[in-house]
N, CA, C and O atoms as CSV, one atom per row, in Angstrom:
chain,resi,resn,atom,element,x,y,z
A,1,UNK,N,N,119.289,-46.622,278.528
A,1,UNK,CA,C,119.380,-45.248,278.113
A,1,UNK,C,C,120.812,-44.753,278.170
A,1,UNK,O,O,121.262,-43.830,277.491
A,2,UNK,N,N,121.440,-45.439,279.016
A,2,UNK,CA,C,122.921,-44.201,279.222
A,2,UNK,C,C,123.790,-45.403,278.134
A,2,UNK,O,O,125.013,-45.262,278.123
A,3,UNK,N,N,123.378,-46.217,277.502
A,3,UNK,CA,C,124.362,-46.661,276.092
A,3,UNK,C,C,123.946,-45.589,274.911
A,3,UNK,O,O,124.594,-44.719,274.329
A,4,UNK,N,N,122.817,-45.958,274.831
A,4,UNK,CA,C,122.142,-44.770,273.686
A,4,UNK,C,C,122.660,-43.247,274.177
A,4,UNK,O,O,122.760,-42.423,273.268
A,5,UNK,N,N,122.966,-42.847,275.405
A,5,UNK,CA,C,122.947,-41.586,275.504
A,5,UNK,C,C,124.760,-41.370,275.106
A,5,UNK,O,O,125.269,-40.384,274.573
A,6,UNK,N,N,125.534,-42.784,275.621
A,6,UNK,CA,C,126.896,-42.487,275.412
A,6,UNK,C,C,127.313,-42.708,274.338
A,6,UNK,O,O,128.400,-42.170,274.123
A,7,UNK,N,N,126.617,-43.709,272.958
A,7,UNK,CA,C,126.725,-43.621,271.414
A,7,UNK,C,C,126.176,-42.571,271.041
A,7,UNK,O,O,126.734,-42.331,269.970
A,8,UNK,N,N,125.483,-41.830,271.217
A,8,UNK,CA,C,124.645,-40.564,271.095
A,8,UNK,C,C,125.545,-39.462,271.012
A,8,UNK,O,O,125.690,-38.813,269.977
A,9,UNK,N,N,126.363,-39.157,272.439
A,9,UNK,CA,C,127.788,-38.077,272.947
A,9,UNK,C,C,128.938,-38.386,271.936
A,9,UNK,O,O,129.667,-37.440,271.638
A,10,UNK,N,N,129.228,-39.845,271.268
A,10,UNK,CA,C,130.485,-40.273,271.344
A,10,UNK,C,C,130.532,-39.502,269.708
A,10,UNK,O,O,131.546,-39.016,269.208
A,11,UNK,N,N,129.367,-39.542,269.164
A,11,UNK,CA,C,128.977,-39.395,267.002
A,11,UNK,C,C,129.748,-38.234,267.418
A,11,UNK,O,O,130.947,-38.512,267.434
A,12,UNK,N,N,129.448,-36.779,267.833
A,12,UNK,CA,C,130.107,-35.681,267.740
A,12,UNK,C,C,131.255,-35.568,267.865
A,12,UNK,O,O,131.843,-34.677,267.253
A,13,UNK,N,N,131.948,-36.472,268.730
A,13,UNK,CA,C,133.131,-36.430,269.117
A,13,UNK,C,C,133.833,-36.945,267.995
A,13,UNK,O,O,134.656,-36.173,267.505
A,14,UNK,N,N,133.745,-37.723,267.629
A,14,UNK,CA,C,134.079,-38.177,266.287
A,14,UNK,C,C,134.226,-37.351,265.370
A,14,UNK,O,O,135.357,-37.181,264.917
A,15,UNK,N,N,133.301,-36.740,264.940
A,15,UNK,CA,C,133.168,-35.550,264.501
A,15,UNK,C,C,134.480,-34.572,264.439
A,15,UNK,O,O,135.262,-34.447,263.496
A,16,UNK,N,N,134.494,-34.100,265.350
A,16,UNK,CA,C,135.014,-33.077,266.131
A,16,UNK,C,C,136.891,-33.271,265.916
A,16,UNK,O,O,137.714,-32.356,265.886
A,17,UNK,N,N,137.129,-34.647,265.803
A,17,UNK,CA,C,138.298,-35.226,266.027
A,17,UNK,C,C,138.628,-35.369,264.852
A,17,UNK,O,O,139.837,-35.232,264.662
A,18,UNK,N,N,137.611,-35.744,263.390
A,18,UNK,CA,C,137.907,-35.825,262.695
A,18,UNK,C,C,138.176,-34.257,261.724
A,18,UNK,O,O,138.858,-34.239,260.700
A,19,UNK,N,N,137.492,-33.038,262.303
A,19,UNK,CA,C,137.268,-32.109,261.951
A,19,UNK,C,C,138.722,-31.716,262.076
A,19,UNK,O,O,139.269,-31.509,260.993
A,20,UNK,N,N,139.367,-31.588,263.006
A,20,UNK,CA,C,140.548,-31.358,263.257
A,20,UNK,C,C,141.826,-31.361,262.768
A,20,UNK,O,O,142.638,-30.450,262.605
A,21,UNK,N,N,141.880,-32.920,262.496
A,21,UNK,CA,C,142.775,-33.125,261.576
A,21,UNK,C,C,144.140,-33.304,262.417
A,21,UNK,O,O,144.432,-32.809,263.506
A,22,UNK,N,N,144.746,-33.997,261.744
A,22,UNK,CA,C,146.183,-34.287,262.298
A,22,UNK,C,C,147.436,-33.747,261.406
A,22,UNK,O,O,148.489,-34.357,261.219
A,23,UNK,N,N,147.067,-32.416,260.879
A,23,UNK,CA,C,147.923,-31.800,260.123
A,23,UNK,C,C,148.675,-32.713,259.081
A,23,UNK,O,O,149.782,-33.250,259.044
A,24,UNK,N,N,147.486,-32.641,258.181
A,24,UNK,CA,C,147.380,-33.468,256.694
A,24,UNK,C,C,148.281,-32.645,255.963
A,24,UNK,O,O,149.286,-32.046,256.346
A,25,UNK,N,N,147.705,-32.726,254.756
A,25,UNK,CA,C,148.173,-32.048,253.616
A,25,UNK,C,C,147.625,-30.342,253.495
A,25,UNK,O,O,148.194,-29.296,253.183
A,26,UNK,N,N,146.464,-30.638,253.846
A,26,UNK,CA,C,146.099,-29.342,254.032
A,26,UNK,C,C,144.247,-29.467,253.207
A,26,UNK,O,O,143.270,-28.737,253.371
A,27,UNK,N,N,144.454,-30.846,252.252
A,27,UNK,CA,C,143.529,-31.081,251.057
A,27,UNK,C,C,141.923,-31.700,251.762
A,27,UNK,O,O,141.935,-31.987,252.959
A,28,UNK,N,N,141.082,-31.811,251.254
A,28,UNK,CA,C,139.711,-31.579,251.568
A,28,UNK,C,C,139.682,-32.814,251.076
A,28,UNK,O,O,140.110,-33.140,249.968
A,29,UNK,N,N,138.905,-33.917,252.323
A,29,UNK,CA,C,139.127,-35.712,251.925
A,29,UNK,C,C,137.694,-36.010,251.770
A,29,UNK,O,O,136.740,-35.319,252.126
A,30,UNK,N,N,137.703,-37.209,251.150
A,30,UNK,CA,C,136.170,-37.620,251.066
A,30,UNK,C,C,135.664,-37.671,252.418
A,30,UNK,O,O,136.378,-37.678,253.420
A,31,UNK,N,N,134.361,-37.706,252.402
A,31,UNK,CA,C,133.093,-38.107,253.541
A,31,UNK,C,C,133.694,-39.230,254.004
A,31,UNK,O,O,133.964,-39.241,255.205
A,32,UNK,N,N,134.038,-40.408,253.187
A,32,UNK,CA,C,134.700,-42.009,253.427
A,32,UNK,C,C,135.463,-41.502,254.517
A,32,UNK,O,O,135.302,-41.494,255.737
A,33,UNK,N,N,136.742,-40.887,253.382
A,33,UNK,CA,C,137.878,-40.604,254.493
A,33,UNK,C,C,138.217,-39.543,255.833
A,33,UNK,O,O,139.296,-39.443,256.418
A,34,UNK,N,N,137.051,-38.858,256.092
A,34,UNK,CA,C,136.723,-37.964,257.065
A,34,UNK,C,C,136.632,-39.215,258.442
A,34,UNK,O,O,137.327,-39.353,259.449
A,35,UNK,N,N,135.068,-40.224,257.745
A,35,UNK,CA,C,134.740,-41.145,258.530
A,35,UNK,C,C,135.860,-42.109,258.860
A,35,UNK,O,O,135.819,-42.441,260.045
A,36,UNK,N,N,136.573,-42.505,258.364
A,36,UNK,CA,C,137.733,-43.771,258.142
A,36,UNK,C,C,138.453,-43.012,259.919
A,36,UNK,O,O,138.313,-43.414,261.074
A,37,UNK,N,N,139.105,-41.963,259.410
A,37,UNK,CA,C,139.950,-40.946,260.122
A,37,UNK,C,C,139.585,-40.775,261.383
A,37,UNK,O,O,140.424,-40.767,262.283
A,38,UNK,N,N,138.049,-40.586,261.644
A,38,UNK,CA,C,137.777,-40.242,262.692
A,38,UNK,C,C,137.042,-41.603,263.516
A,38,UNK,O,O,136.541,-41.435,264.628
A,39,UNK,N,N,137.040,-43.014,262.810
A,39,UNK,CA,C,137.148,-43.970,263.306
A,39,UNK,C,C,138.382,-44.704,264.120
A,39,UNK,O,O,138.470,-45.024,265.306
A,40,UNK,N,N,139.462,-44.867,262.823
A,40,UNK,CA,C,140.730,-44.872,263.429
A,40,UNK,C,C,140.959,-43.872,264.951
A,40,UNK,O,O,141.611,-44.357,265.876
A,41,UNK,N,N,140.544,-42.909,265.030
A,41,UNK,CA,C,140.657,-42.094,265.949
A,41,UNK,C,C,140.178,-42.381,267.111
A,41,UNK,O,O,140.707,-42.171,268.202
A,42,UNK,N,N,139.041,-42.928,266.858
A,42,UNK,CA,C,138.469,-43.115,267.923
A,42,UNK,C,C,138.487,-44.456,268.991
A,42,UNK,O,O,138.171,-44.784,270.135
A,43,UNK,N,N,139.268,-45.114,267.387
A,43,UNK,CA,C,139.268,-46.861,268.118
A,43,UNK,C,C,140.715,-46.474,269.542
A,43,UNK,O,O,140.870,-46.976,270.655
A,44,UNK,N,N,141.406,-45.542,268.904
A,44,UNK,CA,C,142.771,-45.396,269.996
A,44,UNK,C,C,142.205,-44.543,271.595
A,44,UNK,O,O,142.838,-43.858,272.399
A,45,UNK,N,N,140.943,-44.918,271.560
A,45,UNK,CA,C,140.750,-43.764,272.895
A,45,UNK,C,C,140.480,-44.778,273.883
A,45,UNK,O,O,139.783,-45.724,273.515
A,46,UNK,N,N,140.965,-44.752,275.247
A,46,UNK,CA,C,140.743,-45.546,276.250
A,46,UNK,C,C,139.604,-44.941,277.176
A,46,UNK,O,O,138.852,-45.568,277.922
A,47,UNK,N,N,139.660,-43.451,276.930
A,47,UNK,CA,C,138.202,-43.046,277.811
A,47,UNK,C,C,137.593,-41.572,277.237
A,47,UNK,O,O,138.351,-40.683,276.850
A,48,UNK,N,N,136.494,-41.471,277.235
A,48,UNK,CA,C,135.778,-40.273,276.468
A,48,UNK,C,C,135.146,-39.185,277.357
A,48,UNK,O,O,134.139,-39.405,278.030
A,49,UNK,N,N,135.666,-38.222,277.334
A,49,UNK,CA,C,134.941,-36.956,278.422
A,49,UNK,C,C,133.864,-36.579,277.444
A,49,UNK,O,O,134.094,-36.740,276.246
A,50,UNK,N,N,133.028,-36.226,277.731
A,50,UNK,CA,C,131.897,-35.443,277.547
A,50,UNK,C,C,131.069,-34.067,278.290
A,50,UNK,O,O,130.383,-34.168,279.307
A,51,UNK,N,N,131.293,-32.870,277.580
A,51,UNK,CA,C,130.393,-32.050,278.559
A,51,UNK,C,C,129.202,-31.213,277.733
A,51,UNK,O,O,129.549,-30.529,276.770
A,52,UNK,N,N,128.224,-31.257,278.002
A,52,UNK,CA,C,127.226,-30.107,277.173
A,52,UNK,C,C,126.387,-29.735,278.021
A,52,UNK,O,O,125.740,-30.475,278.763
A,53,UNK,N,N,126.325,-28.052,277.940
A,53,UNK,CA,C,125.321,-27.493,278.329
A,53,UNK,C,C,124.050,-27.102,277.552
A,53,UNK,O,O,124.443,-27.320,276.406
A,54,UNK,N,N,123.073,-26.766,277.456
A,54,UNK,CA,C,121.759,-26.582,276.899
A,54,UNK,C,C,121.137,-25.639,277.135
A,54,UNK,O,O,120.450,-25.772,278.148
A,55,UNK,N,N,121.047,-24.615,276.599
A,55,UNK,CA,C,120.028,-23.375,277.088
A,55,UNK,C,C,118.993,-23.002,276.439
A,55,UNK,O,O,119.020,-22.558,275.291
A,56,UNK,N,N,118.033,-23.149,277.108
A,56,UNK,CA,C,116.558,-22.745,276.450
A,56,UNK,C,C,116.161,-21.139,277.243
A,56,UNK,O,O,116.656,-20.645,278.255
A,57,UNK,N,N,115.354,-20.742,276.558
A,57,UNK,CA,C,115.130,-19.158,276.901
A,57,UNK,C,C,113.353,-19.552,277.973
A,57,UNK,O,O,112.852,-18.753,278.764
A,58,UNK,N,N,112.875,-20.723,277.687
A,58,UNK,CA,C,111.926,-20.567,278.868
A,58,UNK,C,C,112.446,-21.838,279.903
A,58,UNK,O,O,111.819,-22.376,280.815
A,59,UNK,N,N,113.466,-22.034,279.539
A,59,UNK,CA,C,113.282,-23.370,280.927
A,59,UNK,C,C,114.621,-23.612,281.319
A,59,UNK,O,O,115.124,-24.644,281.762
A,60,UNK,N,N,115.303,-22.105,281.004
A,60,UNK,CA,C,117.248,-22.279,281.802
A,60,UNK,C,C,117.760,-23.301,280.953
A,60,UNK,O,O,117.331,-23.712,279.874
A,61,UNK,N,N,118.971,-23.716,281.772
A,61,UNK,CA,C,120.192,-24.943,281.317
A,61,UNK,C,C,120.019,-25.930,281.455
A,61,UNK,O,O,118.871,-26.235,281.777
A,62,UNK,N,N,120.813,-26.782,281.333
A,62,UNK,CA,C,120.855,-28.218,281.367
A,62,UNK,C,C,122.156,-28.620,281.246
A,62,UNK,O,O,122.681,-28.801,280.147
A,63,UNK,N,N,122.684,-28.766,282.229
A,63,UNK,CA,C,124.204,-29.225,282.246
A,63,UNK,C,C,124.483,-30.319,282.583
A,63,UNK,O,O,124.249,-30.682,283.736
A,64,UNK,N,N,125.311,-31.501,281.268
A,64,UNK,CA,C,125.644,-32.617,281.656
A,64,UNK,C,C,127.218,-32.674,281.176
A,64,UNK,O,O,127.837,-32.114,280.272
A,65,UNK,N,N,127.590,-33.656,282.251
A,65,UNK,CA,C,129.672,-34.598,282.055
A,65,UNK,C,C,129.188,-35.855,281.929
A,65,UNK,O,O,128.123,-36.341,282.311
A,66,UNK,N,N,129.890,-36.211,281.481
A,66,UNK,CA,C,129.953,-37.851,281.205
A,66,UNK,C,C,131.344,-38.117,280.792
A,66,UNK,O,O,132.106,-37.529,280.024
A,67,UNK,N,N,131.460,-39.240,281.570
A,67,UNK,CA,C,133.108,-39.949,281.581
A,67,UNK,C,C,132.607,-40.851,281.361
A,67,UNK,O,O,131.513,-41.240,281.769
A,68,UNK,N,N,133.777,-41.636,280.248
A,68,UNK,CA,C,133.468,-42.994,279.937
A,68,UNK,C,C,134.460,-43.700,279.811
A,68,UNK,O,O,135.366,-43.068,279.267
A,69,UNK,N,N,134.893,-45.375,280.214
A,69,UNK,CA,C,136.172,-45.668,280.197
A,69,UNK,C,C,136.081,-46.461,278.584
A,69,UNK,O,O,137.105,-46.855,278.026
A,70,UNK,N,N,134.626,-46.619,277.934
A,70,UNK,CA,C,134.631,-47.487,276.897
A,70,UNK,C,C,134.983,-48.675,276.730
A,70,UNK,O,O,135.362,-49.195,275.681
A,71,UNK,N,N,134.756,-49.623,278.804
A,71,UNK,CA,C,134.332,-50.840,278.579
A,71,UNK,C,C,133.286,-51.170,279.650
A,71,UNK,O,O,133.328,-52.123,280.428
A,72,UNK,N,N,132.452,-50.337,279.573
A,72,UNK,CA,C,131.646,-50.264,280.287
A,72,UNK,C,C,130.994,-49.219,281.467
A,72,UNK,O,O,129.883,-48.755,281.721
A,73,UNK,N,N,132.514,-49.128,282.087
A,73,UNK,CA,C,132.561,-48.297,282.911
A,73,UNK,C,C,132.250,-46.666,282.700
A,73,UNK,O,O,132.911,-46.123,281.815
A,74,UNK,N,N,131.246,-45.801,283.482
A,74,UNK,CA,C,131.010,-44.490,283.020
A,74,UNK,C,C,130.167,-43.960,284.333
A,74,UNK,O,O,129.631,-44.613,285.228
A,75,UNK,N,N,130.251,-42.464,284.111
A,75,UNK,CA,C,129.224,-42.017,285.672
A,75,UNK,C,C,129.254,-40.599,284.318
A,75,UNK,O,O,130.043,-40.316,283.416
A,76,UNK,N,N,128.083,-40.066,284.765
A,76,UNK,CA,C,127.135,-38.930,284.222
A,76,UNK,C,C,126.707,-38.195,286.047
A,76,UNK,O,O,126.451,-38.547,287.199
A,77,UNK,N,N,126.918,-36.764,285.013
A,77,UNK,CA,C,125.880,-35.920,286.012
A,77,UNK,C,C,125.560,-34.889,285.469
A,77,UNK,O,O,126.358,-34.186,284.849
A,78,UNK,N,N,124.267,-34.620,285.624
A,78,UNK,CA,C,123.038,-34.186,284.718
A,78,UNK,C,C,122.492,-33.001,285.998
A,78,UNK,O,O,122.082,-33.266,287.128
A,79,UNK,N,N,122.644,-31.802,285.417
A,79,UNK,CA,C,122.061,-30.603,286.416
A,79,UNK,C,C,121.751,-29.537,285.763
A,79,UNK,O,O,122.399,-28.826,284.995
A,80,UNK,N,N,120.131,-29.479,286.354
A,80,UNK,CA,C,119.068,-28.559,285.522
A,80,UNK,C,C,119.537,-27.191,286.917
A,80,UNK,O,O,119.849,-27.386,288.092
A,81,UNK,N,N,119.418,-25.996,286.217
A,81,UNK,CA,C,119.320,-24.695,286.549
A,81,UNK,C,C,118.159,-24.269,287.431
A,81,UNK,O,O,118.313,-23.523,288.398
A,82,UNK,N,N,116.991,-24.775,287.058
A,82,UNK,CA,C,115.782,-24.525,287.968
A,82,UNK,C,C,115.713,-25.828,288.967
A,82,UNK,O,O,114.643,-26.204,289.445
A,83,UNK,N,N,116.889,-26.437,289.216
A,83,UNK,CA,C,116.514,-27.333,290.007
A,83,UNK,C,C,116.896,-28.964,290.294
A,83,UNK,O,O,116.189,-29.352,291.223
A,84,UNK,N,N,117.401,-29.577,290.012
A,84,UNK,CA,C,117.588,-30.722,290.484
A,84,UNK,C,C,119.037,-31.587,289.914
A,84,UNK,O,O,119.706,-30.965,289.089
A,85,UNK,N,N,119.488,-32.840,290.277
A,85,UNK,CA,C,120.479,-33.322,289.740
A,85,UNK,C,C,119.947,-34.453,289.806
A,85,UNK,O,O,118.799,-34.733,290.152
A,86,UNK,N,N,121.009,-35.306,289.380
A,86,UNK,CA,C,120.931,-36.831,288.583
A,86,UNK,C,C,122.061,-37.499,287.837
A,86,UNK,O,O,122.537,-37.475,286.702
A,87,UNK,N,N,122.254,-38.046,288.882
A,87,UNK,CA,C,124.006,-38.931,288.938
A,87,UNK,C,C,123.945,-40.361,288.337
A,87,UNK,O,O,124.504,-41.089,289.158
A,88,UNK,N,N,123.570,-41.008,287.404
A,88,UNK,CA,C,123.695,-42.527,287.258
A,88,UNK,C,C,125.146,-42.966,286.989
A,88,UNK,O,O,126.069,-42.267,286.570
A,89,UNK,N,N,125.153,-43.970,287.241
A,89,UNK,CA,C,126.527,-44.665,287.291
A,89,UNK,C,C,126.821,-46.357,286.960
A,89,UNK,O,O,126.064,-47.142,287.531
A,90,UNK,N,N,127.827,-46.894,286.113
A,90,UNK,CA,C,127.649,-47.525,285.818
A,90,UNK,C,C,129.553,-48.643,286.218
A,90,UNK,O,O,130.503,-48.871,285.469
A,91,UNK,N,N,129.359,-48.936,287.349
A,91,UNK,CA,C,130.646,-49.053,287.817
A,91,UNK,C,C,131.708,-50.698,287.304
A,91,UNK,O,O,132.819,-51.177,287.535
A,92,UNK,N,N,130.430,-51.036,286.487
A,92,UNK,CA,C,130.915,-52.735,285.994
A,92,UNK,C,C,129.857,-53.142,284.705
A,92,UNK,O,O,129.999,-52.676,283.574
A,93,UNK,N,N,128.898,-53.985,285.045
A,93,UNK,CA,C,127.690,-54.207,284.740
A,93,UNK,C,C,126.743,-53.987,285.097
A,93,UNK,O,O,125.866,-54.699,284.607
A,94,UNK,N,N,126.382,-53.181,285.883
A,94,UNK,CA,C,125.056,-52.502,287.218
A,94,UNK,C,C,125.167,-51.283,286.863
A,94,UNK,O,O,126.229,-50.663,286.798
A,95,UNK,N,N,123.841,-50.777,286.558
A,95,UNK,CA,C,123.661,-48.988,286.849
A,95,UNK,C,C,123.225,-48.896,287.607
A,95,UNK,O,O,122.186,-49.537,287.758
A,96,UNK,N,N,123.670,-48.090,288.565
A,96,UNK,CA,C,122.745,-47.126,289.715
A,96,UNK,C,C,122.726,-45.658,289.161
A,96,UNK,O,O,123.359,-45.269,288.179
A,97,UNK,N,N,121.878,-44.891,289.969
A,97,UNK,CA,C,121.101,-43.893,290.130
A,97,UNK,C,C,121.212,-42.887,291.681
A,97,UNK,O,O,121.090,-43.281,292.841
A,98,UNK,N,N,121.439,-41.720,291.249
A,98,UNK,CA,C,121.207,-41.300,292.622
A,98,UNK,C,C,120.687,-39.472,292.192
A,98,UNK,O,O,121.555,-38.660,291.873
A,99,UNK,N,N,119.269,-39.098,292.256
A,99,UNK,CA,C,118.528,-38.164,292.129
A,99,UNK,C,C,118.602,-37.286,293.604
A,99,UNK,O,O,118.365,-37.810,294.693
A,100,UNK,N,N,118.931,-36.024,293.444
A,100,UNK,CA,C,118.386,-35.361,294.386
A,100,UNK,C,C,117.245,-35.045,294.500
A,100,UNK,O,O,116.443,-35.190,293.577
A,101,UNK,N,N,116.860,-34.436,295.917
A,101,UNK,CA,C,115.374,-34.095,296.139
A,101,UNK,C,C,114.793,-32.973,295.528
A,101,UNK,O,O,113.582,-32.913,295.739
A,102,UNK,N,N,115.308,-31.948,294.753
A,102,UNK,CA,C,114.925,-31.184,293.986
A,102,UNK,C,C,114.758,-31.761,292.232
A,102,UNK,O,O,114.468,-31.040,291.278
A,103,UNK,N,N,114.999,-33.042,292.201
A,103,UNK,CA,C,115.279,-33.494,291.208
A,103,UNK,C,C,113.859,-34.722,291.194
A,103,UNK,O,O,113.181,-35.072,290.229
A,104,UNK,N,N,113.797,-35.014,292.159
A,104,UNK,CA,C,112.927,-35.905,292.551
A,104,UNK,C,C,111.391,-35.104,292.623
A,104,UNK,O,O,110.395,-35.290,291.924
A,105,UNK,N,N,111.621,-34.147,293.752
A,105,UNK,CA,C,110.086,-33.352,293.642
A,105,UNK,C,C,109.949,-32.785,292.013
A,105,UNK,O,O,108.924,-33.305,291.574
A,106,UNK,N,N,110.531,-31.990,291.032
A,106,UNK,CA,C,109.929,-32.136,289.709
A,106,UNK,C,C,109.837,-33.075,289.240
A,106,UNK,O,O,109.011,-32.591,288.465
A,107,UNK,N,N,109.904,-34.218,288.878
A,107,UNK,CA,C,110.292,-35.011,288.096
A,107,UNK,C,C,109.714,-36.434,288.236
A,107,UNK,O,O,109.921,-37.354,287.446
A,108,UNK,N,N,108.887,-36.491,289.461
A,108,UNK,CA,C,108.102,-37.651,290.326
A,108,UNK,C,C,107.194,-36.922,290.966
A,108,UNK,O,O,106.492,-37.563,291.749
A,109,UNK,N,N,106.884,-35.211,290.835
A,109,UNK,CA,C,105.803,-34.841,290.964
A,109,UNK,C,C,105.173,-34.802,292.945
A,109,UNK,O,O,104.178,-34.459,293.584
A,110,UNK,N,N,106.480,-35.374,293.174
A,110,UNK,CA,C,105.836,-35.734,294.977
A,110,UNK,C,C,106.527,-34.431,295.909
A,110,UNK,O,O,107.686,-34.609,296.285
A,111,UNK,N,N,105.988,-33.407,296.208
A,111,UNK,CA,C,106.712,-31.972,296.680
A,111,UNK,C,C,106.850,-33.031,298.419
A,111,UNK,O,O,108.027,-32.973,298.777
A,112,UNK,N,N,106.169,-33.702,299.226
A,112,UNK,CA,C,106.588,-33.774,299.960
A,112,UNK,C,C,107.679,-34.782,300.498
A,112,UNK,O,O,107.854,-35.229,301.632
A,113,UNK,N,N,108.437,-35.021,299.166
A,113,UNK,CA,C,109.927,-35.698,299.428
A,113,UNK,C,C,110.814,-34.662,300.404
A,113,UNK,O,O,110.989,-33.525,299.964
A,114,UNK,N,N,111.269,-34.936,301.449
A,114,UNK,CA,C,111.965,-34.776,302.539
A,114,UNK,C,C,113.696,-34.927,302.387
A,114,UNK,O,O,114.017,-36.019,301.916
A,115,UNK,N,N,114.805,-34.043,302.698
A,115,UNK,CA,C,115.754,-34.552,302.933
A,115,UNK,C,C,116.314,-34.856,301.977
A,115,UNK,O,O,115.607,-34.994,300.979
A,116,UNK,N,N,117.451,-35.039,301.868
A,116,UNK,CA,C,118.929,-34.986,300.632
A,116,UNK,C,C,118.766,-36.448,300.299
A,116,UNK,O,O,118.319,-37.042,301.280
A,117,UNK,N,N,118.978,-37.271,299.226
A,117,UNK,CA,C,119.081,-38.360,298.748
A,117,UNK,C,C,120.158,-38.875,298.789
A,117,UNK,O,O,120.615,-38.821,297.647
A,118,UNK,N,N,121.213,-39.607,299.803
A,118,UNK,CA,C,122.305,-39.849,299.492
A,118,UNK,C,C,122.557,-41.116,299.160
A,118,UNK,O,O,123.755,-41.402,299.175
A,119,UNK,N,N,121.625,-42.187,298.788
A,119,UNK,CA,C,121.826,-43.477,298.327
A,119,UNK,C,C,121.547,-43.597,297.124
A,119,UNK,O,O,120.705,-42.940,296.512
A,120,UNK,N,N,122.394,-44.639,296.608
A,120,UNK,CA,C,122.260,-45.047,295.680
A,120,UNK,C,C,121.469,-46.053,294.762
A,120,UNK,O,O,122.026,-47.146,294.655
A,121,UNK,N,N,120.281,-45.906,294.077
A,121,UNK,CA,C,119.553,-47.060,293.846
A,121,UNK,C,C,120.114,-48.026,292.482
A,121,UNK,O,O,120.919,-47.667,291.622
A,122,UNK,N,N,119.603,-48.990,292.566
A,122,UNK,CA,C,119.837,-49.563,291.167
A,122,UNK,C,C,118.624,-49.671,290.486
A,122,UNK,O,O,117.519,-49.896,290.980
A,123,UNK,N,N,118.950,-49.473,289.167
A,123,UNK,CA,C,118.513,-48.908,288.320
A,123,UNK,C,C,118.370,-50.413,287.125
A,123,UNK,O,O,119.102,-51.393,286.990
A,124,UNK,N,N,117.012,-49.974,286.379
A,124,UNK,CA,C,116.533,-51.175,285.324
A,124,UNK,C,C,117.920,-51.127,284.207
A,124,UNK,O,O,118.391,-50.051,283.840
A,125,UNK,N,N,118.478,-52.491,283.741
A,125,UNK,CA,C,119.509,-52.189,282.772
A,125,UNK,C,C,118.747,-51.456,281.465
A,125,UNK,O,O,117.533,-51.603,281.319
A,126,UNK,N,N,119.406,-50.795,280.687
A,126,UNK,CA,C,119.412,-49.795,279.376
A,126,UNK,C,C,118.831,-50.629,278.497
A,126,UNK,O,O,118.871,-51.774,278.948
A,127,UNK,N,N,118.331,-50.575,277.490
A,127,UNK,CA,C,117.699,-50.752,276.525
A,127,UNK,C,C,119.082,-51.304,275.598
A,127,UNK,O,O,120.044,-50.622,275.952
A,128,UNK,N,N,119.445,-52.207,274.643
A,128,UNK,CA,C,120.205,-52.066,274.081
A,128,UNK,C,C,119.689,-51.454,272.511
A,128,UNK,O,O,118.551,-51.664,272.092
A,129,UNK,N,N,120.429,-50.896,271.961
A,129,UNK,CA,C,120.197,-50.263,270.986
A,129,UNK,C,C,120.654,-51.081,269.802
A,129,UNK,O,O,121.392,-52.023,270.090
A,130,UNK,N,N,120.366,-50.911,268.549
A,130,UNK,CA,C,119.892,-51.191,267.127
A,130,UNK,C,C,121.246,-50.507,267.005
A,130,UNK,O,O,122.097,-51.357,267.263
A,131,UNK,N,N,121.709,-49.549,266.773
A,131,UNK,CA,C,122.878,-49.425,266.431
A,131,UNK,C,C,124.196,-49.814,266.417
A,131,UNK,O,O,124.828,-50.024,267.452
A,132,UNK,N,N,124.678,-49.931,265.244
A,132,UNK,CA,C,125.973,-50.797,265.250
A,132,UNK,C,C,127.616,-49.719,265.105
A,132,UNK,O,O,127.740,-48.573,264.671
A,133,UNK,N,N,128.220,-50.270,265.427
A,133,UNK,CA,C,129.349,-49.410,265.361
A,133,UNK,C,C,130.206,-49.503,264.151
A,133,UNK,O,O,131.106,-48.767,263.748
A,134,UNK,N,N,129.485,-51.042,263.482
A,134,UNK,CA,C,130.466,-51.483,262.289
A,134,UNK,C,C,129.578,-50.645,261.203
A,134,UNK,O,O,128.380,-50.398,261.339
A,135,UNK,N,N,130.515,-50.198,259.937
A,135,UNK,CA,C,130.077,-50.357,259.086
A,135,UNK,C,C,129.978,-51.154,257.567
A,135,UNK,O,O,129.053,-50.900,256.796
C-alpha cells in the first residue's frame, strides 16, 4: 500500500511542477510536452515531501506527510481529528508500523486496548502495483 499510496502522492506533484513552469516563453505546450516537462522534472528529485489534509463535514480531517527519499526509503504520518495516528515506515526494504491506541481502538474495534503504543511492528510487504512509470 504505501508504493501505491507514494505513486498515488507523487502524479500531483508532477502536476503541480509541471503547472508551474520554469519561465518559458510564456506559450501554452502540448499535453506531450506538459508531461515530457514534468517528467524531466521529476527524474531530478532526490526526495519528495508530501502533505494533504482532508476535510469532510461529518467525519473531521485527515492529515497526512510523507517523505520520500525515492529509493525506497520513506516514513508517513497519517492523523485523523477524531482520533488516532499511524506512522508506517519504510527504512530500507522492511515496513514497519506503529498505530496509536486511539488509532487502534477505532480501527480494530478493541476499546479495551490499554496504554500508548510505542513499538514498532513489522508490517506485510505492499502489494506491488501494475503501474509503470515508463511510458
Amino acid at each position: 500500500m504505501a508504493t501505491v499510496t507514494t505513486t498515488a502522492l507523487c502524479l500531483p506533484a508532477s502536476a503541480v511542477l509541471a503547472g508551474c513552469g520554469t519561465g518559458g516563453t510564456g506559450e501554452d505546450g502540448s499535453a506531450g510536452d506538459i508531461l515530457d516537462e514534468a517528467d524531466a522534472t521529476m527524474r531530478k528529485l532526490d526526495t519528495v515531501t508530501v502533505g494533504i489534509t482532508h476535510r469532510a463535514k461529518s467525519s473531521g480531517s485527515v492529515t497526512s506527510h510523507l517523505v520520500t527519499e525515492l529509493d525506497g526509503r520513506c516514513r508517513s504520518r497519517t492523523i485523523w481529528s477524531g482520533g488516532g495516528t499511524l506512522e508506517p515506515i519504510r527504512p530500507g526494504t522492511t515496513d514497519y508500523v506503529r498505530p496509536d491506541r486511539a488509532y487502534l481502538q477505532k480501527w480494530k474495534n478493541k476499546p479495551g486496548v490499554t496504554g500508548e503504543q510505542e513499538l514498532w511492528a513489522r508490517s506485510a510487504p505492499p502489494r506491488r502495483s501494475a503501474v509503470s512509470t515508463n511510458r
